[in-house]
N, C-alpha and C positions, 0 to 999 in steps of 0.2 A: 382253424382256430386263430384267433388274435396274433399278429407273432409279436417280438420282446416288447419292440418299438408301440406299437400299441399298448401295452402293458407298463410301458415307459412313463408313456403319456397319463395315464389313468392314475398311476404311483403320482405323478404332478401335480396333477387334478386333485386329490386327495390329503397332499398336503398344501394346500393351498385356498381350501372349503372349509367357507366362513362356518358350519355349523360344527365342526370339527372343536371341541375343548381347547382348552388353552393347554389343557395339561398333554391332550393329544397331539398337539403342536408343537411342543416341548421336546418331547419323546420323538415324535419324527425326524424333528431337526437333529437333534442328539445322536439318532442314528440313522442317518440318512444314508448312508450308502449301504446299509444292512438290508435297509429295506426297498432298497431301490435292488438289488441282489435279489433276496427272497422274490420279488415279482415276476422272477424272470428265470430264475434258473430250474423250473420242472420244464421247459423246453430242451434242457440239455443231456437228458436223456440218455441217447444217442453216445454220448462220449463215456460212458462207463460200459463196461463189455457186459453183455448179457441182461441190461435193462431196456424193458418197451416203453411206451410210451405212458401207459396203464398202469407203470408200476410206480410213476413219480405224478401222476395226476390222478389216481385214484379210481377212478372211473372208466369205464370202454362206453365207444360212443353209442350211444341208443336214446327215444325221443323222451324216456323222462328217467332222472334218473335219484336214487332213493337207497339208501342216506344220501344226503349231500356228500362231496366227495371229499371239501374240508371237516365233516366230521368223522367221516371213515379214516382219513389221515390221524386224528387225533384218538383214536379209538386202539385203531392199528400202534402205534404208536407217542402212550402217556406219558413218557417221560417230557415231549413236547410241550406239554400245559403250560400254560403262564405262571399255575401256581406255583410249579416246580422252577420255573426259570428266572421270574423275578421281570422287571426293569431293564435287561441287559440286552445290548447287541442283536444276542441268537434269539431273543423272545421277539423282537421287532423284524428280525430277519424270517421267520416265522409267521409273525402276520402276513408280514410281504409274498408271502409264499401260499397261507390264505386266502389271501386276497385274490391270487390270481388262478385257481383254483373254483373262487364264486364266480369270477367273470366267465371259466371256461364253460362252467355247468350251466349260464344262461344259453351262454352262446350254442351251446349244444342242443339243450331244449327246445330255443324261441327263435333260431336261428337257421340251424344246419337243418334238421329233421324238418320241420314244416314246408321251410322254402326251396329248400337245394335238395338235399340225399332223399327226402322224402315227398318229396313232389311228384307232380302226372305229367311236367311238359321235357319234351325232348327225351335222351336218351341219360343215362346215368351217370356218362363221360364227359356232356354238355356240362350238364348240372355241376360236377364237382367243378370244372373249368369256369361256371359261373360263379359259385364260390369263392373259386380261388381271387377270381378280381374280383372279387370284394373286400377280400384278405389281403391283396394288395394296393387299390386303392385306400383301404385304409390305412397302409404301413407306410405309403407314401405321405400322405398326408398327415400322419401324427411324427412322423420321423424328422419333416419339416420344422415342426414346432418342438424339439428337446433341444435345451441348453448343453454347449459342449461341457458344461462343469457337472454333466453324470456322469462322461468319462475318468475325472478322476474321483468322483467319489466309489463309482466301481472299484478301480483300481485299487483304493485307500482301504478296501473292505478285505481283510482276510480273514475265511470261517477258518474254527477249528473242530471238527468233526460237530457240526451244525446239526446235520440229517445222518441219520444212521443206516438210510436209504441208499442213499449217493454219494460216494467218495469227494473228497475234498478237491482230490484233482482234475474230477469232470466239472465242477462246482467253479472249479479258478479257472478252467480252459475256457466254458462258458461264457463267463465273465468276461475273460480279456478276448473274444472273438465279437461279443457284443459289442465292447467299450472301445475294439480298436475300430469300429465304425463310424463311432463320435466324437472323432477328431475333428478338428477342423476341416481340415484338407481329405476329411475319410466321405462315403458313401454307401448305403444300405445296399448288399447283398441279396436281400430277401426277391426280388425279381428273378434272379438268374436259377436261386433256389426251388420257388414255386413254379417255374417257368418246366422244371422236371418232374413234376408231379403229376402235368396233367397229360393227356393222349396226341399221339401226335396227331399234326392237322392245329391243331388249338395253338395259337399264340396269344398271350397275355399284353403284349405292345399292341398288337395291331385294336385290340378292343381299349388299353387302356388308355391309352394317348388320344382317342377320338372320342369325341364327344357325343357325335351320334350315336355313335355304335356303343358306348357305353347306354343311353337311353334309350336306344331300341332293343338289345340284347339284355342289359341287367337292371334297370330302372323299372323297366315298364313291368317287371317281372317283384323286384322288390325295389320299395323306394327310398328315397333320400331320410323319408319320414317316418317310413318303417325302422331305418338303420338308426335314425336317432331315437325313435322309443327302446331299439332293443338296447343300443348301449347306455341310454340311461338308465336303464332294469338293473343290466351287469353291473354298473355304476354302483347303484344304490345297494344292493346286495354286496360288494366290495366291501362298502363302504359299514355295513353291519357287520360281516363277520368281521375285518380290522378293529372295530371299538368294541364287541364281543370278547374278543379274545385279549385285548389289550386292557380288560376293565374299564375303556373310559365310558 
């Protein structure tokens, strides 16, 4: 799946799209580090004992997938509703959290199952290894493009029991493991991360760093063109549930 940094980027994108309200504009700037938070923290998971992965994203991975997983989050848990929350902080920290939830569900769909996991070439070890540098390609590339000034809006964001899911304190660990990477003088993790994910034999430098070998091993297989329709999908659907839920 996307990691922060990709999600970073998209939170950007987002507020920065001309079709976007003015009153949605508003509201993001207002609470800009709520919802640069919300986009990113069901990735953190991990740091509360006894939650997987499925339990802050809503869905387990399979090729379609039904409710959406940001209305299963809102179903599971009503007190979440905008109506009940208003204008404030946690409702926009919320969307943020939406949001990144619709990106995951395309990406699952239009993405992993078609191309990678559920594919006929190579062996299944390949495949996820193909993935993954795409997942890192991509992380590199959008991580390139964040302004160090998400790091302190991270920082400036502190929930108070936001998610009733996930404690405050995997929610802040999160945050500042992310936010300490966008420093100036910081650098993305996510390589060395994904780098153990996949089967030995597989290295993610030797395909990423080359060019060829990026186009004969994961181009030729999915391409440049494909990657931009599917993240303009995830995009767009972002981009719905955020103004759905936010009334604008």
């Amino acid at each position: 799946m996307p990691t922060p940094f990709t999600h970073l980027a998209k939170a950007e994108q987002l507020l920065h799209d001309p079709t976007l309200s003015s009153q949605g504009h508003a509201l993001l700037e207002r609470h800009w580090g709520p919802f640069l938070l919300g986009s990113i923290v069901a990735d953190g998971h991990h740091l509360a004992a006894g939650l997987k992965r499925a339990d802050t994203h809503f869905f387990v991975y399979q090729p379609h997938i039904d409710p959406p997983a940001e209305s299963t989050m809102l179903e599971q848990y009503p007190q979440l509703c905008y109506a009940d929350l208003g204008a404030t902080a946690q409702a926009v920290f919320i969307a943020g959290y939406l949001g990144h939830l619709a990106v995951d569900v395309v990406w699952c769909e239009d993405v992993i199952f078609p191309y990678f996991w559920g594919a006929d070439y190579g062996n299944p070890a390949y495949r996820h290894f193909l993935f993954t540098t795409l997942i890192a390609y991509m992380d590199q590339r959008d991580y390139a493009t964040l302004p160090t000034s998400h790091k302190t809006a991270l920082y400036d964001t502190i929930p108070l029991d936001w998610l009733p899911f996930l404690p405050d304190t995997a929610i802040l660990a999160w945050r500042n493991r992310v936010a300490e990477q966008l420093k100036p003088d910081g650098e993305p993790d996510t390589l060395a991360i994904l780098n153990r994910t996949i089967q030995a034999g597989y290295d993610l430098t030797e395909i990423l760093y080359s060019a060829p070998a990026m186009q004969d091993q994961l181009w030729n297989r999915y391409s440049l063109e494909q990657l931009a329709a599917a993240e303009a999908k995830a995009y767009a659907r972002m981009l719905s549930v955020v103004c759905n839920y936010l009334k604008l």
